[in-house]
N, C-alpha and C positions, 0 to 999 in steps of 0.2 A: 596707227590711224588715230588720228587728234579728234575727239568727238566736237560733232556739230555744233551750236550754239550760239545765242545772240552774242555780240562786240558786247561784251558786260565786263569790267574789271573784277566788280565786287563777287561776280562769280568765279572767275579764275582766281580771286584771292580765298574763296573758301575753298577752291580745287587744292591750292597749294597748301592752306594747314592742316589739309587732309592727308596729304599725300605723308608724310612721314608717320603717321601717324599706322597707314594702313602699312606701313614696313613691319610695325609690332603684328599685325592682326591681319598677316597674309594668308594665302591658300591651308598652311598644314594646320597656322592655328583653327580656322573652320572646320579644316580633316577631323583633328581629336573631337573640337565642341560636338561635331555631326557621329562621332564613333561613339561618346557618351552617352550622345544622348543626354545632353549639360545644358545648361543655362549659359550666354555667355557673358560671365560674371565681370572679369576682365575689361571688355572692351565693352560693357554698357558703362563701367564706372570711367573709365576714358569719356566716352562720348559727354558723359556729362560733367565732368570738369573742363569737358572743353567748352560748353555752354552750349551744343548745340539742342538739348530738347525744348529749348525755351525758344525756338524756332518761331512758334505760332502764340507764342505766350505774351501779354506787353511785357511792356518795362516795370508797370505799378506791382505787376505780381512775379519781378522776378527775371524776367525773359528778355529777349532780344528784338522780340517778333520781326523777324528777317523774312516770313514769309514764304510762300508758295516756290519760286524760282529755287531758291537757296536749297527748301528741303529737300526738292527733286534731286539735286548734284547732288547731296549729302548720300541720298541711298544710293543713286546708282555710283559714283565714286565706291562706295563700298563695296557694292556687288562688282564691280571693274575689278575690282583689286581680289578678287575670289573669294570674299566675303559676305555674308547674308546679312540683310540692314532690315531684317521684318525687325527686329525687337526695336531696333532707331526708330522704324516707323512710327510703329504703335505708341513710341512714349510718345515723340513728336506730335503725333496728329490728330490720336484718339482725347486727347484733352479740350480739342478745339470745343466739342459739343458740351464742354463747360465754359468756355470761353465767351462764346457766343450766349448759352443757355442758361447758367448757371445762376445760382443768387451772388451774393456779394461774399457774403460768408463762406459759402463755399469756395468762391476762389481766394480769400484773404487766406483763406486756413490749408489749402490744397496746391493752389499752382505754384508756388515757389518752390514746393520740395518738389515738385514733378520737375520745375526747369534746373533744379540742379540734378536732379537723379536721384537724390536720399527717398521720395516715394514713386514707386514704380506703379504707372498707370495704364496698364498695357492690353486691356482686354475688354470690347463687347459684349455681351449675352445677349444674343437676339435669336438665332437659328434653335430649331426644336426638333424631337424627333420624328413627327407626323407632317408638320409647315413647312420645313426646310427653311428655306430662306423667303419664303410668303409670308410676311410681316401680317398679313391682314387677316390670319387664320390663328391668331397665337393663341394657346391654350395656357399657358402660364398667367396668372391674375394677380392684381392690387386691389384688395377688399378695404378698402376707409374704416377705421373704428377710432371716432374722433380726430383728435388729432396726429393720430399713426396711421399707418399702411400696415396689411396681413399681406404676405407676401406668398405667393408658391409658385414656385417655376420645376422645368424640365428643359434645359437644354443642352445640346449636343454640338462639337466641332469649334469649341471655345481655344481659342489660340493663347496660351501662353497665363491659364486660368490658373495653374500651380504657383506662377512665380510672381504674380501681380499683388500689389495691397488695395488698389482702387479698380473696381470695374462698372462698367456700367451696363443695368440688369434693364430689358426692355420686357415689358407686362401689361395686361391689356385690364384696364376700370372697366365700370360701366359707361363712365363717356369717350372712352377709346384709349388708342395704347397710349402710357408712360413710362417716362425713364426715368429710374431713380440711381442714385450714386453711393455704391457701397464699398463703407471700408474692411474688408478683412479684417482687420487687427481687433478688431470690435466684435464683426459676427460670425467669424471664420467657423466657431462652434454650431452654426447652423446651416451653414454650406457643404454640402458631401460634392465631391468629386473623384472623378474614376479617369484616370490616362487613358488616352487613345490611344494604340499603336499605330503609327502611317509610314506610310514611305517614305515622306519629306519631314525633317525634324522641326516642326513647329511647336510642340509641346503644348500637345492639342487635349481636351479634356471635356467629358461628359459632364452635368453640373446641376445639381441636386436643391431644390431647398424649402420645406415645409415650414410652414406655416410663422415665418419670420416677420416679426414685426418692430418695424421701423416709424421714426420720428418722419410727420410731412416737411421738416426742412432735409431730407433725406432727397426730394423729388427735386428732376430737374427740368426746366420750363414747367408751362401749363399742361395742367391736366388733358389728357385726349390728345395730345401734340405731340407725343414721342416718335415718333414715325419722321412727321416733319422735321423735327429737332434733330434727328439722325439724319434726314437725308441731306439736310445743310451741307454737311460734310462728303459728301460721294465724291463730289468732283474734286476735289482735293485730293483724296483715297484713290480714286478709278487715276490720275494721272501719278502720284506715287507709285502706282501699283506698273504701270507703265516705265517708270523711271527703273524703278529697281530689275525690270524684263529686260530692261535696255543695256544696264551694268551689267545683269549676267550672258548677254549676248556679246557685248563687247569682251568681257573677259573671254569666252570659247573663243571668240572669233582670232583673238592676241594671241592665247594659245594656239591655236591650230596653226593658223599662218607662220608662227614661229617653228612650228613640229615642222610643217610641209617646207619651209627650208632648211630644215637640219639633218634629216631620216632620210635614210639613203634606201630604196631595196632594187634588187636586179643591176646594181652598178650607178642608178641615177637616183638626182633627188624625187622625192614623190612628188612636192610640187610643180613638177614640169608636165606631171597627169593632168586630164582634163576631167578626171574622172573625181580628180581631187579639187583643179580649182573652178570648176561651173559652179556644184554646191557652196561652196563660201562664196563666191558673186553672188549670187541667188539670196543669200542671208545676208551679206554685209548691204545688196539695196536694201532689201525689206527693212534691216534694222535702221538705216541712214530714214525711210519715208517714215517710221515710225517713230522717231526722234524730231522732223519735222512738225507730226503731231503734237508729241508731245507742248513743243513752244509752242504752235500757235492755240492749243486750249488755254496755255499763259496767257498768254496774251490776251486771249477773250475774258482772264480772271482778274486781271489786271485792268482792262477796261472798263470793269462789271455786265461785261454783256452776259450772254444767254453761253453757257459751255455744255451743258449736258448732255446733249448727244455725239458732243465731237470727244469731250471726255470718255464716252463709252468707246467710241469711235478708236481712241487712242491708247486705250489698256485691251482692247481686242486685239489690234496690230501690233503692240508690242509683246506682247503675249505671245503671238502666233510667232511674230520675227524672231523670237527668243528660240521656240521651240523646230525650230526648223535651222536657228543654227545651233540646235543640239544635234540633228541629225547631221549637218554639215558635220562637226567635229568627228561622230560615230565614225563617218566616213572617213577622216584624213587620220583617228587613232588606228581606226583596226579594233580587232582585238583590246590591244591596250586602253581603250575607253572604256570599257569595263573594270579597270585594275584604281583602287582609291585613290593612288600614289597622283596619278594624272586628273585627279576632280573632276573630270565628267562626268565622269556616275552620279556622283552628287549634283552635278546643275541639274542633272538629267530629271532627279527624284524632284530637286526643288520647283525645277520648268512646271512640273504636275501641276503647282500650287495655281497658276496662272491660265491654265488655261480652258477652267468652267465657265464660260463665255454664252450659254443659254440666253440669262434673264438680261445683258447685256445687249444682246441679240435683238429678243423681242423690244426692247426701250428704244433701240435703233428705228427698228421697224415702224415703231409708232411716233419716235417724235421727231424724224428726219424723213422716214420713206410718206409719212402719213398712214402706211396701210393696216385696214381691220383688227380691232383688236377682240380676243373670243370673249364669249357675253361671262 
């Protein structure tokens, strides 16, 4: 099944330097990364000699800036091939809100190693333990004392906060929240952090840090703007987040279909059940409409129109299309979908990752149905 897509060359030419690529970085090699519980060290330094985290980066600092369309293939191509592209992500995209935000210096001195991979930029700090993901309730703060920041946070469900040198710490002043830009390598002595254990290998982390004080060329955009300066980026993120649901729905669905004609039981193929092929119909629509989402929030990011609620729109369905052809697969392994050798189990934990779809939800409701929102 050739996935969906505009008549675009330049995208079927990054399909194609992909594709051998992901012959080194197929299903087992994810099997071990996801059994270590690793970093995967290997195919980030790949990714970035092949140039793609300068995706979103110019050319002044380094980068390709190929943009929105391109990154989208990039992840799910990798999740197709039974690979996990969260850390492609993160390097790719999480840079934007320097891109966009950032001072001059900050990116002279920062995005060039991001677009080659030598500095890994991989991680937010915004969710807490009491806010959750309510940005407007943060209890982590930036106290000014002259020309530095006092810093102290608490936050929890930090993805990939072990293995990064750049993240960015979101904190509330007194004229509203800020983002400031910290390097590890610098104040790593003043950041505590504690592992997560999850179900899905994100390499997730709890993240500590008293009373740290940084230089105001540390901060990025205006004061009271972090919020804003972050949200820049959603739509970006909410249809990444969709691209890569998409690749790992395409990959079960390649499996299955291929199992459901090879697996014989009672004398016949299983495929000839209906019991086996309704379920994959049922997922191969949903993922085929939510792949049409995906292009046309492009499309609207392309045009510069208004994307936000259709981007929600479009990391909801493909989310859901994902996790429904995990049960499809459940259904055409058996038993055997349970066993690591066959990687279901693993899309199964990763599918988890995708589908907290609440405050997606409510954004829908308000900025597409119009209705009520509580005081």
């Amino acid at each position: 099944m050739a996935p969906r897509s505009p008549n675009d060359s330049a995208l079927e030419e990054v399909r194609a330097a992909l594709a051998p690529m992901m012959q080194k970085f197929g299903p087992e090699y994810w099997r071990r990364v996801d059994a270590d519980r690793a970093f995967p060290t290997e195919f980030f330094d790949t990714m970035g000699a092949a140039g793609f985290f300068g995706t979103f980066i110019p050319e002044a600092y380094g980068g390709v800036e190929a943009g929105a369309r391109v990154a989208s293939v990039l992840v799910e191509e990798v999740n197709r091939a039974g690979g996990d592209a969260s850390s492609l992500n993160a390097q790719m995209s999480i840079c934007r809100t320097l891109v966009l935000n950032g001072s001059e210096e900050q990116k002279r001195r920062y995005l060039p190693g991001v677009a080659s991979g030598d500095i890994r930029f991989l991680t937010v700090a915004a969710t807490e333990p009491d806010s959750g993901a309510n940005m407007k309730e943060l209890a982590s703060t930036a106290r000014r004392d002259g020309d530095h920041w006092v810093l102290n946070a608490s936050k929890v469900m930090i993805s990939f906060a072990a293995h990064t040198r750049l993240l960015i710490l979101l904190a509330r002043a007194e004229e509203g929240t800020t983002l400031f830009l910290l390097d590890l390598d610098e104040v790593s002595d003043r950041v505590e952090m504690h592992p997560i254990d999850m179900v899905a290998h994100r390499m997730t982390s709890s993240l500590f840090i008293d009373e740290l004080r940084v230089h105001d060329s540390a901060r990025i955009g205006a004061v009271g703007e972090g919020l804003a300066c972050l949200m820049k980026g959603f739509v970006i993120r909410r249809v990444l987040a969709a691209a890569e649901a998409i690749g790992n729905a395409r990959f079960l669905l390649d499996q299955s279909i291929e199992y459901a004609k090879t697996r014989k039981t009672f004398g016949q193929l299983i495929g000839v059940n209906q019991g086996i092929q309704y379920p994959l119909v049922q997922a191969y629509a949903k993922v085929e409409a939510a792949d049409l989402m995906r292009w046309d929030v492009l499309d609207l990011v392309d045009a510069g129109k208004e994307a936000v609620p259709r981007s929600a729109m479009a990391k909801v369905l493909a989310s859901e299309a994902a996790w429904e052809t995990t049960r499809a697969a459940l259904t055409t392994y058996g038993g055997w979908a349970l066993a690591s050798e066959y990687h279901v189990e693993r899309k199964l934990r990763e599918g988890t990752v995708y589908v907290f779809n609440n405050l997606l939800m409510n954004l829908i409701a308000d900025r597409a149905l119009g209705l009520p929102k509580k005081d």
